[in-house]
C-alpha positions in Angstrom: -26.8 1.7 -16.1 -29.1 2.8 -19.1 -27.6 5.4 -22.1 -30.0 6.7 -24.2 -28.4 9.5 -27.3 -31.6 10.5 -29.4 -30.5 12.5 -33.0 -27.5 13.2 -31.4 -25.3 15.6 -34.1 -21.9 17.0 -33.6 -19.5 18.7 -35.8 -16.3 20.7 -35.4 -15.1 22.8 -37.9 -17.6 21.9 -40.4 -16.1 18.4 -39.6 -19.1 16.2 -38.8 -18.5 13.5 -36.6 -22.3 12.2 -36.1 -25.1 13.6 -37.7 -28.2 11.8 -36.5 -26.6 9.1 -33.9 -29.3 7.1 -31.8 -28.5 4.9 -29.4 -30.2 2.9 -26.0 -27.8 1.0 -24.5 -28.4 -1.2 -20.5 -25.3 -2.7 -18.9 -24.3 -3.5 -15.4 -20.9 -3.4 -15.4 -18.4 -2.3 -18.3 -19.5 -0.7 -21.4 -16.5 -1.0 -24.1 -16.1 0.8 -27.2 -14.2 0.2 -30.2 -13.6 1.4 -33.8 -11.5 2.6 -36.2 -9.3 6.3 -35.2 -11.2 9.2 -35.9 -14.7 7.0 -35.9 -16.2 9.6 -32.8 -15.1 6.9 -29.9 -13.8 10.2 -27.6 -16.5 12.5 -29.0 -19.0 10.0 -27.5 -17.1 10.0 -24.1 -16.8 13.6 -24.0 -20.4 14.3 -24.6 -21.2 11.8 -21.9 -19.1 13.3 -19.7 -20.2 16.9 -20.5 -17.4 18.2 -21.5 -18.7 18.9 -25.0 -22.3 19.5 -25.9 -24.0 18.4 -28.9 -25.2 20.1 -31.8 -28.6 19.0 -31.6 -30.4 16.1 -29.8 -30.5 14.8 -26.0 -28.2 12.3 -24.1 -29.8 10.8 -20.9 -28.0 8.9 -18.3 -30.8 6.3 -15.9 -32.9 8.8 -17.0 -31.3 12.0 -16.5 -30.9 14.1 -19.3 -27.4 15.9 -19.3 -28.2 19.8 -18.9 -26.8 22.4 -21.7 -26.6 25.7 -18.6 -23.2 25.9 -17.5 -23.7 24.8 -13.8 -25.3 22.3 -14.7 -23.1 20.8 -17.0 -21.0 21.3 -13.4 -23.0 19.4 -11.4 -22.9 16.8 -14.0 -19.6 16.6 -14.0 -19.1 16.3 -10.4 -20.7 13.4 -10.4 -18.2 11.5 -12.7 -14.9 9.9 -12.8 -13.1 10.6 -15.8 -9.8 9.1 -16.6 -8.1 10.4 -20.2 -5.0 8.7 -21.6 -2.4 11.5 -21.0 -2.9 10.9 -16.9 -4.1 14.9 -16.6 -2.0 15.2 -13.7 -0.7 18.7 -12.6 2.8 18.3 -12.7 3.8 20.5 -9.9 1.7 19.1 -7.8 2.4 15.1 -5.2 0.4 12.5 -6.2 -1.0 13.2 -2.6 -2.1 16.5 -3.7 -3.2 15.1 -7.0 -5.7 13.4 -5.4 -6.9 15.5 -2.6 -7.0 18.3 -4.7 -10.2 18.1 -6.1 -11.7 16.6 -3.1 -11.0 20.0 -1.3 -11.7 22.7 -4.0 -14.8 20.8 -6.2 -15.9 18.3 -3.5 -16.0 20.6 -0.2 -14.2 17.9 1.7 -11.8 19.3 4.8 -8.6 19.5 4.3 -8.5 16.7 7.4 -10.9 14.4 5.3 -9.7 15.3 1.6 -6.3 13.9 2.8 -7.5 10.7 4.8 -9.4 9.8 1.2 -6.5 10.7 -1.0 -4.3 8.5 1.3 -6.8 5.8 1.8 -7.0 4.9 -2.3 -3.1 5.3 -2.5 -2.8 2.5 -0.5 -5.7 0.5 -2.4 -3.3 1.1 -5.7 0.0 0.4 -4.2 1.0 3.9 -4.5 1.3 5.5 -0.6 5.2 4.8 -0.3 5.2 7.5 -3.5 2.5 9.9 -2.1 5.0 12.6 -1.8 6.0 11.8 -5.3 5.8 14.0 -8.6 4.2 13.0 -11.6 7.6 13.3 -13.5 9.1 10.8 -10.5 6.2 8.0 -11.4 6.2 5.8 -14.3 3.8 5.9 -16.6 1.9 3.1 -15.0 2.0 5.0 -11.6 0.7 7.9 -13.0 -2.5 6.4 -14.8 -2.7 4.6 -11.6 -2.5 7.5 -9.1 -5.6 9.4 -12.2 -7.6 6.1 -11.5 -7.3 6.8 -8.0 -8.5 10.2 -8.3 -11.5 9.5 -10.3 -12.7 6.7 -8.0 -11.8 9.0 -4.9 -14.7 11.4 -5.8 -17.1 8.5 -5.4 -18.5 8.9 -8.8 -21.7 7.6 -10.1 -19.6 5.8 -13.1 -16.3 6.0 -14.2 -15.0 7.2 -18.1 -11.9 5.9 -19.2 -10.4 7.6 -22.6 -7.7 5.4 -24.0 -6.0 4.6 -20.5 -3.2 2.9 -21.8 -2.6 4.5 -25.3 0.3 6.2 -23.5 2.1 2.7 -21.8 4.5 0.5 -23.3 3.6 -3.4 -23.1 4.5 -3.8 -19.1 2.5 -0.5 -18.2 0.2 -1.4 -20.2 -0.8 -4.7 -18.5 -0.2 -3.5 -15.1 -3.5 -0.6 -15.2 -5.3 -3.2 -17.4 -5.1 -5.5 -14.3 -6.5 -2.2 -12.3 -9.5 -2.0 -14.4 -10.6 -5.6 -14.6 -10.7 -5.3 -10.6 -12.6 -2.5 -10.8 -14.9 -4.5 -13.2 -16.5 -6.3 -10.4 -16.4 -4.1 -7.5 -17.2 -0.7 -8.7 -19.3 1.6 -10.4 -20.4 0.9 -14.0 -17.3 1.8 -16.6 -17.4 3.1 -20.2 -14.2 2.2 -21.6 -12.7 3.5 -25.2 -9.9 1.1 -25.8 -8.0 -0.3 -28.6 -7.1 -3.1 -26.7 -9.7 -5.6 -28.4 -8.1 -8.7 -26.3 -9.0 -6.8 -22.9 -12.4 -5.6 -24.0 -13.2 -9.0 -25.1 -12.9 -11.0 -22.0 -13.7 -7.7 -19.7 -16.5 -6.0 -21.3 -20.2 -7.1 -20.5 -21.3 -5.1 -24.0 -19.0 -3.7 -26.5 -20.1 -1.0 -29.5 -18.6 -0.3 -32.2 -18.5 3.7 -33.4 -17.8 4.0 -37.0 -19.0 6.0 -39.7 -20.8 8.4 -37.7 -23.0 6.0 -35.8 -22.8 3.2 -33.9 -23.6 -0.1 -36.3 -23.4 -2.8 -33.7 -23.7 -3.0 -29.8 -24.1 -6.6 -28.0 -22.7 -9.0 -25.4 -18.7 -9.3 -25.9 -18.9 -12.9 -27.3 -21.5 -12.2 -29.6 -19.5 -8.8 -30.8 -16.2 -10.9 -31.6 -17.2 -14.2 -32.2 -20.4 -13.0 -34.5 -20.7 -10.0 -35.5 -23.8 -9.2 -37.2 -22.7 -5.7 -39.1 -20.5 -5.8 -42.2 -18.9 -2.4 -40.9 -17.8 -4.3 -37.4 -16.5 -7.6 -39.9 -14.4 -5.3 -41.6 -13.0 -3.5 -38.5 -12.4 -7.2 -36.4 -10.9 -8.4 -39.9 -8.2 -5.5 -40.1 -7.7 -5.5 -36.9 -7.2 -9.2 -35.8 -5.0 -9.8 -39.0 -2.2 -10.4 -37.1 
């Protein structure tokens, strides 16, 4: 999968997050970034996803560059799975209906097929005996679990995962982390923001560090954390392996 931002600028509120940002980036599988809160880690995932559109410049996906016209910035967004830390569930809606939800009313799927699908990556996830389930009747594992399964049920082109298990205690945590690392091998390409520098370490093909408005330092996982070229990504593995 290739990524290429060229004088990428975004602001909000007179707030800049990146002013001039380029960036090429090739990976097969899992794409991690990292970096300190408020450093544009989500920014970048929501641009990619087109759910925000820059100030200025172009973002290009294998190629593609990511339209600025309203449908197609929906046609773009069809084409992803997008995961963000707070589950996005509807609440009064089953995990069942979760899932088969946008199948039916984005995807065009029959209601016959929508719900074979939606049942069919339950059952991949462990989650068909709580199909008829609530999102308020899951645990917060089940929940991210039963988003994951929604984003790969729309047979995406790649997957964005925001923060995943911000939201999880320890146990939670460890149990979608498990999810993702299978996915690593067997699914589409992942972009993954994480703060969980132990996972993106031993699961991440390439990690990047966005800081300061750009992105300083991008390269193979062992190379990132073992040595780091960039004073900016020393000082961020230094505060943040401390302890």
């Amino acid at each position: 999968m290739k990524i290429s931002l060229r004088r990428i600028a975004k602001s909000y509120g007179g707030q800049c997050v990146f002013r001039s940002l380029d960036f090429n980036v090739e990976f097969e599988h899992t794409l991690a970034l990292v970096g300190p809160s408020g450093g544009g880690k989500s920014t970048l995932l929501r641009l990619l996803a087109g759910l925000e559109l820059p100030d200025s410049g172009e973002i290009r996906i294998d190629g593609d560059l990511i339209p600025s016209d309203e449908s197609g910035l929906r046609a773009h967004r069809q084409k992803l799975g997008v995961v963000f830390q707070a589950y996005n569930l509807f609440p009064h809606l089953t995990a069942l209906q979760n899932i088969r939800l946008p199948l039916e009313q984005v995807h065009r799927l029959s209601a016959q097929e929508a719900d074979s699908r939606a049942k069919q990556f339950l059952a991949r996830f462990q989650l068909l005996n709580h199909a008829g389930k609530q999102p308020a009747q899951l645990s917060g594992g089940q929940r991210q679990r039963v988003a994951i399964a929604r984003a790969l049920a729309v047979d995406p082109t790649f997957l964005l995962l925001d923060e995943p298990t911000s939201a999880l205690d320890p146990e939670m945590t460890a149990e979608v982390l498990d999810v993702i690392a299978e996915l690593r091998t067997s699914e589409k390409p992942i972009i993954l923001v994480t703060h969980e520098i132990g996972f993106a370490r031993h699961t991440a093909d390439l990690v990047a560090l966005v800081a300061d408005g750009g992105i300083p330092e991008c390269s193979p996982a062992t190379e990132f954390f073992d040595q780091p070229q960039h004073a900016t990504t020393r000082r961020f593995l230094q505060r943040v392996l401390k302890y």
